[in-house]
C-alpha positions in Angstrom: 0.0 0.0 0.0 1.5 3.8 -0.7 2.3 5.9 2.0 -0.9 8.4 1.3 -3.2 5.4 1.1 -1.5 3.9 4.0 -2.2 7.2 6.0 -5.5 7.6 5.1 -6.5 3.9 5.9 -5.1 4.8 9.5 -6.9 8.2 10.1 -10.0 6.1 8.7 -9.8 3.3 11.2 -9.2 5.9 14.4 -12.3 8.1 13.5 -14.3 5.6 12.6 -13.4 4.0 16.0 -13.8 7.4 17.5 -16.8 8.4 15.6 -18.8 5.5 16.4 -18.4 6.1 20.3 -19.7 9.7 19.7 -23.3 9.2 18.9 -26.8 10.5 20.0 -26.3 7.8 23.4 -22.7 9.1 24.1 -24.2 13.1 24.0 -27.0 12.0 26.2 -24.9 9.8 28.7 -22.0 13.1 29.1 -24.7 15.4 29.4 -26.7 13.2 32.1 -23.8 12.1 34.2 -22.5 15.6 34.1 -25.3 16.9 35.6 -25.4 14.5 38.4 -22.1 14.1 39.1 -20.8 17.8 38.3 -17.1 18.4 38.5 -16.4 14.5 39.6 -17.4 13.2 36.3 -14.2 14.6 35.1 -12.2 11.7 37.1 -15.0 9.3 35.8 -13.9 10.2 32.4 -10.2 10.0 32.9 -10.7 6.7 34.4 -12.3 5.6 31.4 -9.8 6.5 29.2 -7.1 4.5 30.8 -9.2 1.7 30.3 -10.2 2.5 26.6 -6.6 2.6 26.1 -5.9 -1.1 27.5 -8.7 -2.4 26.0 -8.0 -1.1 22.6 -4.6 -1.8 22.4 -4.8 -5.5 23.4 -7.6 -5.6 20.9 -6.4 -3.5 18.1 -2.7 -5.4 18.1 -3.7 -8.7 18.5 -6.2 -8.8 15.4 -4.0 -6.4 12.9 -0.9 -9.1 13.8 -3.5 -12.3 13.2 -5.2 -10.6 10.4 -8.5 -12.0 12.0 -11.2 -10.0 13.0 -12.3 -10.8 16.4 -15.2 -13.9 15.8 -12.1 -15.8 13.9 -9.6 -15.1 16.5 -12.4 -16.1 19.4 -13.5 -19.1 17.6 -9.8 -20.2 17.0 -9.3 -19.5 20.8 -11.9 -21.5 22.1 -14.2 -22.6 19.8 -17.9 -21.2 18.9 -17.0 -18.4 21.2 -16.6 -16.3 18.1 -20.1 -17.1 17.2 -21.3 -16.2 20.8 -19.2 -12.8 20.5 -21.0 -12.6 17.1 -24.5 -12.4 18.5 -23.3 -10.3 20.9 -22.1 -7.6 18.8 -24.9 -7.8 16.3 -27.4 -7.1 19.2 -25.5 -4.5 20.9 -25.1 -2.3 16.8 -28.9 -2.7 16.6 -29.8 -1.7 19.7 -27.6 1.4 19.4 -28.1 2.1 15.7 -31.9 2.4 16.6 -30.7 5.3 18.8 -28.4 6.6 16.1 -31.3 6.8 13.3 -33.2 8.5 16.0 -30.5 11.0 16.7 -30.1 11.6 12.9 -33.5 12.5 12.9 -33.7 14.7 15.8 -30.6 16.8 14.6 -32.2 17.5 10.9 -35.4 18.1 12.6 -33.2 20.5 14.4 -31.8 22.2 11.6 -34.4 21.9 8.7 -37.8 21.7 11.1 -38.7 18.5 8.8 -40.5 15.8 11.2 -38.3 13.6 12.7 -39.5 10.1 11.1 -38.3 12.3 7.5 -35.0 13.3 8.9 -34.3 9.6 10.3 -34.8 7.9 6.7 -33.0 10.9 4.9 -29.8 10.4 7.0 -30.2 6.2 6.5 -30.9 7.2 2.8 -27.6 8.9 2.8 -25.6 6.3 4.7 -26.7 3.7 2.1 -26.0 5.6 -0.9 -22.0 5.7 0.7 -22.3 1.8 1.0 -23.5 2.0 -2.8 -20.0 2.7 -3.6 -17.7 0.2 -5.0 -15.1 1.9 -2.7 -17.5 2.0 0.3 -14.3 1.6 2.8 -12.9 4.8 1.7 -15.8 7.1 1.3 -16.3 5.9 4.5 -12.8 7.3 5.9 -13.3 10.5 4.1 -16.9 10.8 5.3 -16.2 10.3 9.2 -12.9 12.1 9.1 -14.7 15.2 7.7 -17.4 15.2 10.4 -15.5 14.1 13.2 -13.5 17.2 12.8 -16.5 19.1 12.2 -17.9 18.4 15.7 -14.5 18.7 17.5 -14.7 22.7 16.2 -18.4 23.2 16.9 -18.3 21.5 20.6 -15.1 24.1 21.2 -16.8 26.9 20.5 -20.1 26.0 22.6 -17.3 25.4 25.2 -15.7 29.0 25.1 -19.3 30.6 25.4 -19.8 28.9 27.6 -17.4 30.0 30.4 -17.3 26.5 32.4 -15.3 26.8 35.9 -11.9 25.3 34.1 -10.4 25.0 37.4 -12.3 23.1 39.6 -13.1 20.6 36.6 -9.3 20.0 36.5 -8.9 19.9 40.3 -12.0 17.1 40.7 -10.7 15.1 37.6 -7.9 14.5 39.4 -9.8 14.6 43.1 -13.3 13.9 43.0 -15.8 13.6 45.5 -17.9 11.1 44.2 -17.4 8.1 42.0 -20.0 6.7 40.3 -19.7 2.6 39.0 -22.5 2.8 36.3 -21.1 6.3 34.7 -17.7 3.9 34.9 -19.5 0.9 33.1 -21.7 3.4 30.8 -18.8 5.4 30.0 -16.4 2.7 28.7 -19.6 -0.1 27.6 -20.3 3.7 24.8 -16.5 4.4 24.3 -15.2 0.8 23.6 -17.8 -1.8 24.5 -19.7 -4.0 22.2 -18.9 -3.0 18.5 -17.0 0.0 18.9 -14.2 -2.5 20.5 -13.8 -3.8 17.2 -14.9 -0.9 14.8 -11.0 0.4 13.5 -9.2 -3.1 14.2 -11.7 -4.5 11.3 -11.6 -1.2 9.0 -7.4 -1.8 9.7 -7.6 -5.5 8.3 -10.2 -4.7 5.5 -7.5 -2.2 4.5 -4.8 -5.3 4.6 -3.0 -2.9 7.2 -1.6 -6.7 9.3 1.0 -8.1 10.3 3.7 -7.0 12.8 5.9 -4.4 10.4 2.7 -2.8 10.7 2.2 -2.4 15.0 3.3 1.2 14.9 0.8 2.6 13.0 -1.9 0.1 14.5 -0.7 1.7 17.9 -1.0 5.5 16.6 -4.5 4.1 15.1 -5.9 2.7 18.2 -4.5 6.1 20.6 -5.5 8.6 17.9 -9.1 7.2 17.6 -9.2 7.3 22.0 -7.6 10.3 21.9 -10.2 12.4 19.8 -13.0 10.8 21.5 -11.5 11.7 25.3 -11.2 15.2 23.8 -15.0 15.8 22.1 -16.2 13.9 25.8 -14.2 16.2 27.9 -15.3 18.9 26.1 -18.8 18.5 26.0 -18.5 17.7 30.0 -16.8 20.9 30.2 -19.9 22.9 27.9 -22.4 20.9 30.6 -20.8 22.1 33.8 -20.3 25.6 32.6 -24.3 25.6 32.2 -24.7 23.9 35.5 -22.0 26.3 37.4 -23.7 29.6 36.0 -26.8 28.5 37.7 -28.6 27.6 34.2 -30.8 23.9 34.3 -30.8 21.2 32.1 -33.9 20.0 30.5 -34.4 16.3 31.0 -36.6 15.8 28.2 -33.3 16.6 25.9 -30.5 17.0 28.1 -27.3 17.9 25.3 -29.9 20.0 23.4 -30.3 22.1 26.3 -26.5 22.4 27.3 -26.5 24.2 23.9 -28.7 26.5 23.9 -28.1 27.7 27.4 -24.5 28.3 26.4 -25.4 29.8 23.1 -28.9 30.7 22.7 -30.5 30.0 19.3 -27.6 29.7 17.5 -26.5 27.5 19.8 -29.5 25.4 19.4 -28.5 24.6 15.7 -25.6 23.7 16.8 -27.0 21.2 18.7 -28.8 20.3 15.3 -25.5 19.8 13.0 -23.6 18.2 16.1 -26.6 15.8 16.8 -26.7 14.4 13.1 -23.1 14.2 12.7 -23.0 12.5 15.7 -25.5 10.0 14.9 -25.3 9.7 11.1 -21.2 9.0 11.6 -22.6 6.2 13.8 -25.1 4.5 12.2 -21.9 3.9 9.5 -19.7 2.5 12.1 -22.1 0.6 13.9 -23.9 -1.1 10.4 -19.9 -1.5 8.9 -18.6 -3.3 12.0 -21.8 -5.5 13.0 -21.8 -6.8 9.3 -18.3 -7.8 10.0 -18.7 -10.1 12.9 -20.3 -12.6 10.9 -19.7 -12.0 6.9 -16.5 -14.5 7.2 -18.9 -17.3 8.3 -19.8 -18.0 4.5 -18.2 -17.0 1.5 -21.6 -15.7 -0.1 -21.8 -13.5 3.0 -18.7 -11.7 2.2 -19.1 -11.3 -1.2 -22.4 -9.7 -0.5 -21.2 -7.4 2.6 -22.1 -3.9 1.1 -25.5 -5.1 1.1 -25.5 -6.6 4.6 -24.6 -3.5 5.8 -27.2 -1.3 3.7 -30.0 -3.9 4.9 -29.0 -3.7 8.8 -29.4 0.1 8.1 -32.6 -0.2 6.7 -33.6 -2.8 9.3 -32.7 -0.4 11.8 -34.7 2.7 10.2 -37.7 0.1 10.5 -37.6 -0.4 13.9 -37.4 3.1 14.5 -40.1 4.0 12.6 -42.5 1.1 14.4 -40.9 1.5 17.8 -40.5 5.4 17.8 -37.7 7.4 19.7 -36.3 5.2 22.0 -35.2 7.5 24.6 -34.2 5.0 27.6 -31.8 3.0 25.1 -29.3 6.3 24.7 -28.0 5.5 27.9 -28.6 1.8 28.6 -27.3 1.0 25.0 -23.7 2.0 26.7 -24.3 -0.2 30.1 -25.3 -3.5 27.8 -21.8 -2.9 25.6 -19.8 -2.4 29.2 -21.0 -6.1 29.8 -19.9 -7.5 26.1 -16.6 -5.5 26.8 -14.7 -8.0 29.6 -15.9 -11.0 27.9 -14.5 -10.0 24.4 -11.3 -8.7 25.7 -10.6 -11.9 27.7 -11.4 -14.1 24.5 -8.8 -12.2 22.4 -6.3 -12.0 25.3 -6.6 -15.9 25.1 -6.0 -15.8 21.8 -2.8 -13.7 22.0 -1.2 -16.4 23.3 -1.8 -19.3 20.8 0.7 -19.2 18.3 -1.7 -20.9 15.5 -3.7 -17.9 16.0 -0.8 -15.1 16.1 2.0 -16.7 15.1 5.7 -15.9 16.3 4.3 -11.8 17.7 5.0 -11.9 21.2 2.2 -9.9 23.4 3.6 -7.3 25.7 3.2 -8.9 29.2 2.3 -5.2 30.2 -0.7 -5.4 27.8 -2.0 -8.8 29.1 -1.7 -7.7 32.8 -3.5 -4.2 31.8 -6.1 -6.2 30.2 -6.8 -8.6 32.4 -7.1 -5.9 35.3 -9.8 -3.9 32.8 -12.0 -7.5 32.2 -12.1 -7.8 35.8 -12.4 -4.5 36.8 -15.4 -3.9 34.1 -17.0 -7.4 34.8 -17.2 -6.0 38.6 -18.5 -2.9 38.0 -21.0 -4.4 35.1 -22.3 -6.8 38.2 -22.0 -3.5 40.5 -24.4 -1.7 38.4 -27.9 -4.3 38.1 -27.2 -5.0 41.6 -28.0 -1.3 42.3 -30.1 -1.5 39.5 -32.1 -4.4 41.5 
């Protein structure tokens, strides 16, 4: 592969890693646990990123170095645990890609004052028609690249209006009162569980970006990707508490619309509107693209035909939505189901790093299989944690 294509596969994978984290559910979860948890969610977030950052690593390297996406490399590891992992992930896209039509609605319906149910299948319209492509993977990359950075500049600017006590935020994130176990679980399950895991590992491999000549710029990959998405959520946390700290509230009925618009009026409200559908649109892509690849290597015909796997589990997706309406409740649960898929599909692949059928002669840090292990079991306890509070 050329250097520019080589680059450009790289960038790809790490915002389409980073963009399908940062949907309608991941607005609504940093808007909703900054509100409860005010300065303190700062440390929740940094916590989360240290554990993004094992998790994807371990992930990211050991599939790039097999060249198997993760149901391969679980099914080699222990077999038909790849096909469990399978259903997993397939569930967990729908379910958030239900929430992601529904956010692409809500932000045109935002911008344009078109009914929601119109803006939901224009946006799936549009994600199809890049699927059409014969070069799907990299309209793809350039699609999510140029949105990603899109919302990164709006979200910066609805953070300088709105004043947010810089200080204290810094000062908790490092010191908090509080911690909260299901903003832990929610946090990560939306930032790296279920899919997302797996989201630029797969793009990487579909890109033939394997082997172990190729671990640098799988690393830069994986910590660009984490990187952009700590940013946008740190930013956004940061927009939220500057609402909360000048004494402004936060409607519950549409919590991120409201940070918004309290920081920047009207304008600010579109904003909202173009943030919203970038959000959501960029992940309906990532979610369809990656769930479509956890089980189009079971059968030939199903990879030959993978284009149009992913266009129908958009459209299936739309469907529900347009039965099932809004489904409000899912924006933030959607993140606590991943946190559960997370530990199980990180232990799989940590067992496969070690079986030399699977990744040949590539030795796997020892650092990143005592990091790993300490996020399945820290994530598996805090997953428990949270439905027996739940209960």
């Amino acid at each position: 592969m050329k250097e520019k294509g080589l680059s450009s596969a790289i960038l790809g994978a790490a915002f389409l890693m980073a963009t399908s984290a940062i949907g309608p559910g991941f607005l609504t979860q940093t808007t909703v646990f900054s509100k409860q948890l005010l300065a303190s969610f700062g440390f929740v977030i940094l916590l989360s990123v240290i554990l993004d950052i094992f998790a994807q690593m371990n992930i990211w390297r050991v599939l790039t170095v097999s060249g198997k996406r993760g149901q391969d490399a679980a099914n080699e590891a222990i077999p038909g645990t790849g096909y469990l992992l399978a259903g997993m992930i397939v569930f967990g896209g729908l379910i958030f890609n239900i929430g992601n039509v529904a956010g692409a609605g809500l932000g045109l319906n935002v911008l344009f004052e078109i009914p929601v149910w119109l803006g939901a299948v224009l946006s799936a319209a549009m994600a199809i028609a890049i699927f059409s492509f014969r070069e799907a993977g990299r309209a793809m990359d350039v699609f999510v690249k140029v949105l990603g950075f899109v919302m990164l500049v709006l979200i910066v600017y609805v953070v300088i209006v709105a004043r947010p006590p810089v200080s204290e935020a810094l000062f908790r994130t490092i010191i908090p009162e509080s911690i909260d176990a299901r903003a832990i679980v929610t946090l990560v399950g939306g930032t790296v569980g279920g899919y997302i895991t797996f989201a630029g590992a797969h793009r990487l491999i579909d890109a033939g970006i394997t082997g172990k000549e190729n671990l640098p710029e799988v690393n830069r990959s994986a910590v660009t990707g984490i990187t952009l998405t700590a940013i946008i959520r740190y930013l956004l946390f940061l927009a939220a508490f500057g609402v909360i700290a000048a004494g402004l509230a936060i409607d519950d009925a549409n919590p991120p619309a409201s940070v918004f618009q309290n920081a920047a009026g009207n304008f600010g409200y579109r904003i909202f509107g173009v943030v919203m559908w970038a959000a959501a649109i960029t992940s309906v892509i990532g979610a369809a693209f990656t769930s479509v690849s956890f089980f189009k290597t079971f059968h030939s015909r199903l990879a030959e035909r993978s284009n149009q796997l992913v266009i129908a589990f958009v459209a299936v997706s739309t469907l529900i939505f347009l039965i099932v309406g809004r489904p409000v409740a899912i924006l933030v649960w959607a993140g606590t189901i991943n946190g559960f898929i997370l530990p199980f599909g990180l232990a799989v692949i940590l067992i496969a790093s070690r079986r030399t059928s699977i990744v040949g002669d590539y030795r796997h840090p020892i650092w990143l299989q005592i990091s790993g292990w300490l996020v399945v079991a820290l994530m598996a306890f805090f997953s428990v944690r949270t439905v027996i509070e739940a209960l």
